[in-house]
N, C-alpha and C positions, 0 to 999 in steps of 0.2 A: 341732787343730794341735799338732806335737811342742812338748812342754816343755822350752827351753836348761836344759843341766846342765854341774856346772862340777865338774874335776878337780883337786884341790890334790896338787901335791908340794913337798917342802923338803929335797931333801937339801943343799941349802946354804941351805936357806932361802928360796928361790928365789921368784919371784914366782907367784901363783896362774896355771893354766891354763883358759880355758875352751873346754869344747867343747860345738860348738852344731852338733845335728844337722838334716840336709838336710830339710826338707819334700819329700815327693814323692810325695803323693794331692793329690788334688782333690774338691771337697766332692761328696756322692752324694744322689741322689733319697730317699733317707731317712735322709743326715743335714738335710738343706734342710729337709725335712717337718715334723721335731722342736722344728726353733725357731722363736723366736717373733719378735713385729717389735723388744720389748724385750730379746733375746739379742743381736740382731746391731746395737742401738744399744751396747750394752755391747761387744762384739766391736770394733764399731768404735772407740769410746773408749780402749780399753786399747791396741792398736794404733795409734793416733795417739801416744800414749805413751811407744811404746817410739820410734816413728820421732821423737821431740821429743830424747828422750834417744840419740839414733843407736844405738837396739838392734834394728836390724830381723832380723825370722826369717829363717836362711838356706834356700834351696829351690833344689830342683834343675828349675830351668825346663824340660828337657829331657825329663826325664820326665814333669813336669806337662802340657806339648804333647801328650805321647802318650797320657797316660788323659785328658785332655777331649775328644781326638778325636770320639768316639762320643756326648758331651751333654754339656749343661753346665747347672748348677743354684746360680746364682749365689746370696747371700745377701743382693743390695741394688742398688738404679737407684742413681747417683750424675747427678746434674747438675751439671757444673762450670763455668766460664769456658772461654774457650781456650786461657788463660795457660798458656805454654811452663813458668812457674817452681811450678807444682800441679802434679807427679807424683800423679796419685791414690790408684793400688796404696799407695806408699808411704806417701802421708802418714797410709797408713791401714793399713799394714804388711797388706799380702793379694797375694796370688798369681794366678794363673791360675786362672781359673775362679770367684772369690772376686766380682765384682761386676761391671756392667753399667755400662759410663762414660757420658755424652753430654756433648759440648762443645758451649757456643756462647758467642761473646763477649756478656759479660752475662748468662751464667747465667739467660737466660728459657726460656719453654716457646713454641712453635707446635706447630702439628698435629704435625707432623714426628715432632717429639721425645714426645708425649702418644702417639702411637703405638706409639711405641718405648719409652715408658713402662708401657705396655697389656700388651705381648708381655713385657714383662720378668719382671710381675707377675702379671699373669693367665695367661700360658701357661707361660711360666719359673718361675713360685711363690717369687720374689723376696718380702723380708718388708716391706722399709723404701724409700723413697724419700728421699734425701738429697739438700736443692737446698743446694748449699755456693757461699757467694759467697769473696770475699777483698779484704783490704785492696792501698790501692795500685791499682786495677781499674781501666785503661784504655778500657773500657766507660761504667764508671759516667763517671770524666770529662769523658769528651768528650759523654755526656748529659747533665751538668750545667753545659757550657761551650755546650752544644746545636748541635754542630757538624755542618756539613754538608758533606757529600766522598760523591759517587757510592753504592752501594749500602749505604753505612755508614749516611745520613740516613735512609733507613725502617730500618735495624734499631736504630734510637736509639730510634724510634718508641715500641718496647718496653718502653725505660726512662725516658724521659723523662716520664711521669704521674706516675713515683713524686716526682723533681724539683718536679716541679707539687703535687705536694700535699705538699712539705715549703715553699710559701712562703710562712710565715708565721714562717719562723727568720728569727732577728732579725740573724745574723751576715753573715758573706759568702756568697754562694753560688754559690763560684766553686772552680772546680779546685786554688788555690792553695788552701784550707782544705781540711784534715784532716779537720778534726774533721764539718763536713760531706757530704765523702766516703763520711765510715763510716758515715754516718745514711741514708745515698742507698743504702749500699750494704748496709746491714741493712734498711733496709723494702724494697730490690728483692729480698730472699731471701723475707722476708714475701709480695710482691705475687704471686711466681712462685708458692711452694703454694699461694693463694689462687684463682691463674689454674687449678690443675691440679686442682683441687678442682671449682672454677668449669666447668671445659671438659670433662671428664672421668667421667662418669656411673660408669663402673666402675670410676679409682680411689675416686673417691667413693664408691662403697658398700661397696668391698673394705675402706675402713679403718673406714666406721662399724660396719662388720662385725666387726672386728677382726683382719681378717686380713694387715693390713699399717697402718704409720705411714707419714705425710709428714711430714719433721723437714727442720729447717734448719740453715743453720751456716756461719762465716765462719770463715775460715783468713786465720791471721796471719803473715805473709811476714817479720816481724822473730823469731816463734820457733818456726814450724813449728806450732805449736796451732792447734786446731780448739775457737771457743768452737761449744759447740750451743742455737741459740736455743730 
């Protein structure tokens, strides 16, 4: 990735300038090869970073569309919510070609998505698997309020075990707490690598192998941070 460099002049003393050049590759079949699944946890880290502090790399999409034409050699599966308010490129400051997204409300796994999990990693040579949940998650609530509305009830299905095996908190356990939200909504990030571990023969051996991580992580909607559990 180009490194922002920054021009000072003063002939009046003037304020610093910075110039920040365009990205316009795309990662290649042996840069992908080189790294490892704890590069592109750091990769991603420092990139949430700059998107926390509104320093995202500037890129030139246009070119980037034109050299991934031909392949693309991503650096990570993300599994997100379907939340309209996770830009994910962003909140992880990467580009085209940079990562493999899957949404679904509540951030679980079905076959579906473990497939697409599969091809990301084993045939795309993806390093890391990132199941990112977030606070505020209109998912988790309405499986913690256990609500039923047409094709929404079985995909609550999903999440609502995790619900069930938090009740032995002693609070409320209702959508109007917080603080139990978070806890619903940090052990469904736990339950899902577990499920993909669980269902999963080949990422499962890809990471005892070490040829890739499943890591977790909530995204915090009050400051744009990503804690990694």
């Amino acid at each position: 990735m180009a490194k922002h460099s920054k021009l000072t002049y003063s002939p009046d003393k003037g304020s610093d300038i910075e110039i920040r050049p365009l990205v316009e590759k795309v990662l290649t079949a042996e840069e992908q090869a080189k790294l490892t699944p704890d590069d592109v946890i750091k990769s991603l880290k420092e990139g949430n970073q700059r998107f926390v502090n509104n320093d995202l790399t500037a890129r030139d999409h246009t070119a980037q569309i034109r050299k991934a034409t031909n392949g693309q050699y991503p650096k990570a599966v993300v599994l997100s919510c379907l939340d309209s308010r996770i830009p994910v490129e962003d909140v992880f400051d990467k580009g085209i070609g940079d990562l493999f997204v899957a949404r679904v409300a509540g951030n679980f796994v079905n076959e579906d998505i473990l497939g697409s999990m599969e091809f990301g990693c084993k045939v795309a040579g993806s390093k890391l698997i990132l199941v990112l949940g977030h606070e505020h998650c209109g998912a988790v609530k309405a499986a913690v309020d256990d609500v039923k509305l047409g094709n929404i009830t079985a995909m609550l299905t999903k999440i609502r075990p995790v619900v069930e095996e938090l009740s032995d908190y002693e609070g409320d356990k209702s959508s109007k707490n917080p603080e139990f939200v978070h806890m619903v909504c940090e052990q469904n990030v736990k339950k899902t690598i577990q499920d993909i571990r669980n269902n999963s023969p080949i990422l499962k051996e890809m990471e005892d192998n070490g040829e890739i991580k499943i890591i977790g992580g909530v995204y915090d909607m009050d400051t744009g941070e990503v804690e990694f559990l």
